[in-house]
Structure formats: structure tokens, C-alpha cells
C-alpha atoms as an extended CHARMM CRD file, in Angstrom:
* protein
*
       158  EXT
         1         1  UNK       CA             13.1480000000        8.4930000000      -15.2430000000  PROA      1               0.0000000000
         2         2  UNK       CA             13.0970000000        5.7660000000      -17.8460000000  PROA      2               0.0000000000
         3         3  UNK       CA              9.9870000000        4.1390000000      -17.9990000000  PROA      3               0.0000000000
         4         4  UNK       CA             11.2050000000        0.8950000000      -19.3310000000  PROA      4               0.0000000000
         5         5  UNK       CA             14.0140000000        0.3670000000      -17.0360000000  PROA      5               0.0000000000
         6         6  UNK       CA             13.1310000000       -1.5870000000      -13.7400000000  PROA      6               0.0000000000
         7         7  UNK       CA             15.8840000000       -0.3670000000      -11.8600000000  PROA      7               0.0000000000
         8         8  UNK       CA             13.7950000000        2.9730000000      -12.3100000000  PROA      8               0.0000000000
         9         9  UNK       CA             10.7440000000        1.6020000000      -11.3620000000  PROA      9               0.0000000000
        10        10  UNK       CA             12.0390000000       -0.2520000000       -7.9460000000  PROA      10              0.0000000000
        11        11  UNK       CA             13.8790000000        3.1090000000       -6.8010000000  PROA      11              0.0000000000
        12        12  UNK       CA             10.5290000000        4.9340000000       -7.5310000000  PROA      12              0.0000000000
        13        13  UNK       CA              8.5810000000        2.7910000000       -5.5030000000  PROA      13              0.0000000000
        14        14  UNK       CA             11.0050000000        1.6830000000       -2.6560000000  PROA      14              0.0000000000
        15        15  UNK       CA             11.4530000000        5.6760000000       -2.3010000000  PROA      15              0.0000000000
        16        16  UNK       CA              8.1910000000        7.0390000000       -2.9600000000  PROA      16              0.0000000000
        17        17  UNK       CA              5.3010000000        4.2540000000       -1.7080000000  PROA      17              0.0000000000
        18        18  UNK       CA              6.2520000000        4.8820000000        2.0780000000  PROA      18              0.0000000000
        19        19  UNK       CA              5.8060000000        8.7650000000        1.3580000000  PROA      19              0.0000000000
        20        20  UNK       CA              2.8340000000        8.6630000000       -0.3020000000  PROA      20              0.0000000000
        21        21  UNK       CA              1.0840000000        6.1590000000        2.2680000000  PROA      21              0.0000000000
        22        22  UNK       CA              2.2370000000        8.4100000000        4.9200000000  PROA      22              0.0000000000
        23        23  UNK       CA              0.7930000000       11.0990000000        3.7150000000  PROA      23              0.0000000000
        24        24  UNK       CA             -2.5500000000        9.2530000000        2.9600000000  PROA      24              0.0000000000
        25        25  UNK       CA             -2.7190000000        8.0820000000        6.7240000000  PROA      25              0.0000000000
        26        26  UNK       CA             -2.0650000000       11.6060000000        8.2290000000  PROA      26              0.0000000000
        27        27  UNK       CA             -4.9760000000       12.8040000000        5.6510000000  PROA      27              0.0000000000
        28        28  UNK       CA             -7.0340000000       10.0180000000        7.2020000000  PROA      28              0.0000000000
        29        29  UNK       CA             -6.4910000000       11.0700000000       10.7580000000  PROA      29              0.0000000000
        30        30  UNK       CA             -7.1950000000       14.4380000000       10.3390000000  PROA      30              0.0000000000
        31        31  UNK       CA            -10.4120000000       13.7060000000        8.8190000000  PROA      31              0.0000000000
        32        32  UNK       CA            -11.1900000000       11.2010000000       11.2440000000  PROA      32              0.0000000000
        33        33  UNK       CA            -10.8420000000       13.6430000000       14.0050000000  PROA      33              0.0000000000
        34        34  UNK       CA            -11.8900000000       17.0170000000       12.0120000000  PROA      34              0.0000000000
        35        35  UNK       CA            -15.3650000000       18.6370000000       13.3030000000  PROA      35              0.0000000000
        36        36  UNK       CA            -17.9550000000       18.7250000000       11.2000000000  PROA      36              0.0000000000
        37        37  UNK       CA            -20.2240000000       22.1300000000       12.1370000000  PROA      37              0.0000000000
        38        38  UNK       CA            -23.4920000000       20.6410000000       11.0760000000  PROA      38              0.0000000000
        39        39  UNK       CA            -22.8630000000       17.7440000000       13.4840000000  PROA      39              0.0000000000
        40        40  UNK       CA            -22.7920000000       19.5470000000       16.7030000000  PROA      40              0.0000000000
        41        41  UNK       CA            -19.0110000000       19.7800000000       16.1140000000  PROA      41              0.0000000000
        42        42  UNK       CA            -18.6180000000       16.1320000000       16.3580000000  PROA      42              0.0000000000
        43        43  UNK       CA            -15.6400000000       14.4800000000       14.6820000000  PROA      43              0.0000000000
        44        44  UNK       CA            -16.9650000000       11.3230000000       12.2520000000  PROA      44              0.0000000000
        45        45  UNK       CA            -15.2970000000        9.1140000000       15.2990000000  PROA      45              0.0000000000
        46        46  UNK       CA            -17.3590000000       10.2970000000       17.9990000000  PROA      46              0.0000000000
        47        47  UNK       CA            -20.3430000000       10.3980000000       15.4160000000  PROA      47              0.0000000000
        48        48  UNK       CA            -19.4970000000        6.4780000000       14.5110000000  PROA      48              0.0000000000
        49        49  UNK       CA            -19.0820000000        5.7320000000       18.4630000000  PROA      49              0.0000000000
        50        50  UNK       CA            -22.0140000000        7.6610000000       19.3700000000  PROA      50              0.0000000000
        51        51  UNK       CA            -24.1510000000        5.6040000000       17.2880000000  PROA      51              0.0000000000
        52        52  UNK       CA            -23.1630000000        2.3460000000       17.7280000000  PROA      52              0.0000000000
        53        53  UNK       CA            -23.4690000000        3.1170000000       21.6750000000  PROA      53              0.0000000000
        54        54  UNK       CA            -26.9970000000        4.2720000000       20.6970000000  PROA      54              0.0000000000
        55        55  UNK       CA            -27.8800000000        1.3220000000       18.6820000000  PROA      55              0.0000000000
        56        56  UNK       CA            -26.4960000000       -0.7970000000       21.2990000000  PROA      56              0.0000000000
        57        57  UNK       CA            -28.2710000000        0.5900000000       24.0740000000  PROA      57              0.0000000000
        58        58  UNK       CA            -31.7180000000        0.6310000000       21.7850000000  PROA      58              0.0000000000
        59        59  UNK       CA            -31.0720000000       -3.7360000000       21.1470000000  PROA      59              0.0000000000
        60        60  UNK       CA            -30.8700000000       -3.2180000000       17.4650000000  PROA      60              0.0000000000
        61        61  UNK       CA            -27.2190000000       -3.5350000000       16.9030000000  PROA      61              0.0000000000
        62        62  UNK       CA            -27.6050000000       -6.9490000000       15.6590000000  PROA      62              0.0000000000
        63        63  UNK       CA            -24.6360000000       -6.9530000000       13.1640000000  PROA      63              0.0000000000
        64        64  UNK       CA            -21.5040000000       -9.5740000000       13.5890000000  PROA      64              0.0000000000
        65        65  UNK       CA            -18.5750000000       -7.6800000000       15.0630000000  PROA      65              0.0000000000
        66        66  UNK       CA            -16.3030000000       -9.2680000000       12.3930000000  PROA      66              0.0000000000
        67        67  UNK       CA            -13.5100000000      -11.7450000000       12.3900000000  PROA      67              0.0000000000
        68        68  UNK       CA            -10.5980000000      -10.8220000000       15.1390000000  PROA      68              0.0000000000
        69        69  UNK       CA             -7.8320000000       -9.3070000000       13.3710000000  PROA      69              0.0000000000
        70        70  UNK       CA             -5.2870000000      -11.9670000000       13.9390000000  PROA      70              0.0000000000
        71        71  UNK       CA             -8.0420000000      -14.0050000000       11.5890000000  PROA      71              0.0000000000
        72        72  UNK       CA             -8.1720000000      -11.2720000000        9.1100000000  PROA      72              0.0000000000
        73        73  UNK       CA             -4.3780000000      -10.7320000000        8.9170000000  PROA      73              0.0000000000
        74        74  UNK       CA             -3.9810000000      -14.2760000000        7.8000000000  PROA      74              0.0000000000
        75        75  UNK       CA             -2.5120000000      -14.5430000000        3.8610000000  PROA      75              0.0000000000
        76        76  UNK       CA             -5.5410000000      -16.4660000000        2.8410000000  PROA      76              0.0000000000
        77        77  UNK       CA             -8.3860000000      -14.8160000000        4.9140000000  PROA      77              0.0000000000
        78        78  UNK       CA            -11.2090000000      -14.4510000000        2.4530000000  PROA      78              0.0000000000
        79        79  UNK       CA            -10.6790000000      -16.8320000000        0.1110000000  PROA      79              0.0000000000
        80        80  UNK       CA            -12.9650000000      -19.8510000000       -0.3910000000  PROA      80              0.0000000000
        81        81  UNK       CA            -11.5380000000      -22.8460000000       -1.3380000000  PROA      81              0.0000000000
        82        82  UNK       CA            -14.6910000000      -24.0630000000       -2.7440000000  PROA      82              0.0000000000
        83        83  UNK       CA            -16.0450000000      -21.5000000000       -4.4850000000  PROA      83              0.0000000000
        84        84  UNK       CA            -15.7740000000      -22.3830000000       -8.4360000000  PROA      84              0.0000000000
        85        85  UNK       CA            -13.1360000000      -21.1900000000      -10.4980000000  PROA      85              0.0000000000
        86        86  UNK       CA            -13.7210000000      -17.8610000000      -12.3390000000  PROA      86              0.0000000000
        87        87  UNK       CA            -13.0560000000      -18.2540000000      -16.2570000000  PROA      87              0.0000000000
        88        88  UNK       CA             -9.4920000000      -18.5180000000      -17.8260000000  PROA      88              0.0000000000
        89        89  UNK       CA            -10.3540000000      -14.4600000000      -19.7020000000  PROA      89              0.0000000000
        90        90  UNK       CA            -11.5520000000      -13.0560000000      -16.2340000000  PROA      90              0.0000000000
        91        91  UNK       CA             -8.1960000000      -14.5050000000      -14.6880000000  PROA      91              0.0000000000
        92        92  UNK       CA             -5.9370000000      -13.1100000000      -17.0750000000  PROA      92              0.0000000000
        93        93  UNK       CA             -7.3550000000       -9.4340000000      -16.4720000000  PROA      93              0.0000000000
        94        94  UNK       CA             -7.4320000000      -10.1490000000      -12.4230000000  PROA      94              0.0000000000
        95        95  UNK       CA             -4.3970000000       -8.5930000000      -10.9510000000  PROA      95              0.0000000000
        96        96  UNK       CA             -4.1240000000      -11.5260000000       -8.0750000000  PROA      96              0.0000000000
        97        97  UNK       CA             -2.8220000000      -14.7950000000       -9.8970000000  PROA      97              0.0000000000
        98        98  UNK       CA             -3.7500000000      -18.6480000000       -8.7240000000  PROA      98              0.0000000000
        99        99  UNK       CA             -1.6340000000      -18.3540000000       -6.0120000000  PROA      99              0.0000000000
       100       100  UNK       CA             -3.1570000000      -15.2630000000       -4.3860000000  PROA      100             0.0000000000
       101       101  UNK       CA             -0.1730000000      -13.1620000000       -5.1080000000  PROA      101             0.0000000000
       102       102  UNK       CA             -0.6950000000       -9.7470000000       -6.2880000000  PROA      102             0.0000000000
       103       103  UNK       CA              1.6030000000       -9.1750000000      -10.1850000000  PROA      103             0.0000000000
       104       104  UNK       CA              2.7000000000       -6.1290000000       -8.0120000000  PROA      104             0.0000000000
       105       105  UNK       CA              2.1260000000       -3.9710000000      -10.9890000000  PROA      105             0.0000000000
       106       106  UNK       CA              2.5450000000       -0.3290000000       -9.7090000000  PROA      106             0.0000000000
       107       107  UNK       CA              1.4000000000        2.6270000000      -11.4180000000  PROA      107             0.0000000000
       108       108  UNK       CA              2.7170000000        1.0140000000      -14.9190000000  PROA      108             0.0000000000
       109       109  UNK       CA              5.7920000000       -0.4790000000      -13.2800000000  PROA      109             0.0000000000
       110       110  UNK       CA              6.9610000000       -3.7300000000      -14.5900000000  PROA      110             0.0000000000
       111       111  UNK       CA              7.6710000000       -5.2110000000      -11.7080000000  PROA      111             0.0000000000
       112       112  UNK       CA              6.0230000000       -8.6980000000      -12.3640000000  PROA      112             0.0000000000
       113       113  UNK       CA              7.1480000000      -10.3250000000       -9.1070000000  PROA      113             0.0000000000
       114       114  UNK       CA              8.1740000000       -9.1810000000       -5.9400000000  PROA      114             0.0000000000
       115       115  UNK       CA             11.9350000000      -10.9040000000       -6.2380000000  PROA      115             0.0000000000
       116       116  UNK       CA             13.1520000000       -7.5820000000       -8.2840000000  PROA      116             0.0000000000
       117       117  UNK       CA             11.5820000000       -5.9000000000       -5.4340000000  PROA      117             0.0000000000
       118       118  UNK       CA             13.4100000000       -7.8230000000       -2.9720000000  PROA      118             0.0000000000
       119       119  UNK       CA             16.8900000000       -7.5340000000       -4.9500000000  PROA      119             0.0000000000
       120       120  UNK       CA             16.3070000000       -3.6920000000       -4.7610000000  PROA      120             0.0000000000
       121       121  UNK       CA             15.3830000000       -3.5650000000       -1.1960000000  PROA      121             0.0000000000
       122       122  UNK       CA             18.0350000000       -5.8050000000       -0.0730000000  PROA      122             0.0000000000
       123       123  UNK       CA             20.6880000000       -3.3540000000       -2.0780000000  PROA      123             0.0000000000
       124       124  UNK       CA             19.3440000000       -0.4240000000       -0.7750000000  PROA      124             0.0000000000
       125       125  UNK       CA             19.0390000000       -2.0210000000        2.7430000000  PROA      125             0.0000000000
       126       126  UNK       CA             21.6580000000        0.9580000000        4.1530000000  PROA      126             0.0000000000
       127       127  UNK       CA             19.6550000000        3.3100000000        2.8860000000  PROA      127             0.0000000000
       128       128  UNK       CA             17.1840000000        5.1860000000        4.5260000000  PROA      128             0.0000000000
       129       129  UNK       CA             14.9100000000        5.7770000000        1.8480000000  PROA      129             0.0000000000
       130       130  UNK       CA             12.1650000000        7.8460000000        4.1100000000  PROA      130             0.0000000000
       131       131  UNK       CA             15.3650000000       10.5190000000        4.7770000000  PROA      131             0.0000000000
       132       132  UNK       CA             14.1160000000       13.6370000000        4.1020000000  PROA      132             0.0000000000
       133       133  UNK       CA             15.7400000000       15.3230000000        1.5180000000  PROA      133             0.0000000000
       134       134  UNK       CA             14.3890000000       18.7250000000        1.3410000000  PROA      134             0.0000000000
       135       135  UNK       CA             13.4610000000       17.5280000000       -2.3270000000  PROA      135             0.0000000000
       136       136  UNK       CA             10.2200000000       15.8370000000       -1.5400000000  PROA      136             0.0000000000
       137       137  UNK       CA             12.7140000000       12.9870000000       -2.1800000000  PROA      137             0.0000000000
       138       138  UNK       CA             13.8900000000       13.8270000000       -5.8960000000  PROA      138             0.0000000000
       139       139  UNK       CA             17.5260000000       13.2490000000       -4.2340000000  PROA      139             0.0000000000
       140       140  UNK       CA             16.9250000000        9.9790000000       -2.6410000000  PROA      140             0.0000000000
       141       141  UNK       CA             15.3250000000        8.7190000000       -5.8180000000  PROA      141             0.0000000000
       142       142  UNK       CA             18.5050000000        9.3080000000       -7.7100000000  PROA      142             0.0000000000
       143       143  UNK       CA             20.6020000000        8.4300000000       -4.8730000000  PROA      143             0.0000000000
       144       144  UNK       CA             18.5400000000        5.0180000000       -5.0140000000  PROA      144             0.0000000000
       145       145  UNK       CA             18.9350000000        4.3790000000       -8.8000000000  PROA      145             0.0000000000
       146       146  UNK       CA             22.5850000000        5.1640000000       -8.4160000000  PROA      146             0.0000000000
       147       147  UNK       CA             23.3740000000        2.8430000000       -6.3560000000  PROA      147             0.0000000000
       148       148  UNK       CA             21.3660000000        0.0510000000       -7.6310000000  PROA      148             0.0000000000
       149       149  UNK       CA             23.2850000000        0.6140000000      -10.8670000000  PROA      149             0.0000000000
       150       150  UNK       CA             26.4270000000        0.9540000000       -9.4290000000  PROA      150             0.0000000000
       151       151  UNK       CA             25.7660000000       -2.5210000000       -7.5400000000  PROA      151             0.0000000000
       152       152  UNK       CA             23.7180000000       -3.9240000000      -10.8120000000  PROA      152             0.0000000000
       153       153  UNK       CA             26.6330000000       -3.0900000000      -12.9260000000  PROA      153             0.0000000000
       154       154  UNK       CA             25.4250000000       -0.4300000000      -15.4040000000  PROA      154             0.0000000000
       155       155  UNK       CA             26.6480000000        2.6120000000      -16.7260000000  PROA      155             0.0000000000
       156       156  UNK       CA             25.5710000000        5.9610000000      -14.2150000000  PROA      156             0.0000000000
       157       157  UNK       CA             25.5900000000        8.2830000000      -16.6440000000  PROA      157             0.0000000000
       158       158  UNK       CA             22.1050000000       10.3110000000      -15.9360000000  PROA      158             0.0000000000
């Protein structure tokens, strides 16, 4: 990989982010449903439900539900348009500019907007990039970067 070349960097992540969230959520599952000896072999979401049915019943579950989630989904949910505006130093280190639209800097990619991203995944867009390879996806990685220079117009050599 060449760390200074983006067509690198948008084959890396357009290959390897679904993977690696994948595997997060399946780690997430299992813990949520693992059982935990020293709680009556209780899973942490029976443990959760169990208590929040107990606090209910007992009247001291006096906590707001939350937003719905079609509120919280929203693009701007959180922000408050009249809060006052953080210093120009603190903005320049915050990884959300004005707009509320992340520099999509991953892992020390250079990707500084999501266009490049959207080039990549629009030439890649026969691709499956989730394919297993039997490579933990070392082949569709250079399969990806292939194209994208083929398409891109630079020299394949690797």
C-alpha cells in the first residue's frame, strides 16, 4: 500500500470498513447475549430488561425514554443552533467542520471529503467488495486499486 496515494486509501476503506464493522457488530451480539456466571447466568440483555421492569414496577424509573429514532436519525439532531460558537483553535482540531460534516479522515487517510469517496464507490459500483476472498480480503483490495487505476488512468504496475 502507498500511504500517500488516495486511490490506496479509498480501496482500503471501501474494502475493509464493511468488514471490520461486521465483525464489531457480531462481537457486540455475542456479548450482548453471552451469560455471565456470577449473574445467575443472565445475559447483560435480560440483566438491562430485568431492571428496568424492576424499576418500573418499584415507580422510580423516572428517566425520559429519549427522542424516537426517526428524531435522532435526523442530520442535525443534537446540534443547537444557539449555543455560542466554540473558538477558531478548538475548530481547527474538531474533526466535524461548520457544516456538520465529518473531514472523513480514516485511520490517516487523506480523504478530505467524501466526493473521492464517492468517485471510488461509484467505479467500483460492480464490485462486490464484501466477496469473500479467502484472503481476509487482501485480493479484493488489490482487485479494488486495480481497477480504480485502470479507470483513473495510471500505471498498474504493483
Amino acid at each position: 500500500m502507498d500511504v500517500k496515494n488516495p486511490i490506496h486509501h479509498a480501496a482500503l476503506y471501501l474494502v475493509y470498513q464493511p468488514r471490520i464493522q461486521a465483525s464489531l457488530d457480531r462481537t457486540r451480539e455475542a456479548w450482548n447475549l453471552h451469560k455471565i456466571c456470577t449473574a445467575g447466568n443472565q445475559s447483560p440483555i435480560a440483566l438491562f430488561e430485568l431492571g428496568r421492569t424492576q424499576a418500573i414496577n418499584g415507580g422510580y424509573w423516572h428517566t425520559n425514554p429519549g427522542d424516537p429514532t426517526e428524531q435522532a436519525q435526523q442530520a442535525n439532531y443534537g446540534l443547537d443552533p444557539e449555543a455560542p460558537v466554540p473558538p477558531a483553535d478548538e475548530l481547527a482540531e474538531d474533526p466535524v467542520n461548520n457544516n456538520g460534516q465529518e473531514d472523513n479522515v480514516h485511520c490517516g487517510a487523506s480523504l478530505k471529503t467524501d466526493a473521492k469517496l464517492d468517485v471510488a464507490t461509484h467505479l467500483l459500483k460492480d464490485m462486490d467488495l464484501e466477496e469473500e476472498d479467502e484472503d481476509w480480503g487482501i485480493g479484493m483490495y488489490r482487485r479494488a486499486v486495480n481497477v480504480l487505476k485502470c479507470v483513473l488512468g495510471e500505471d498498474v504496475s504493483d
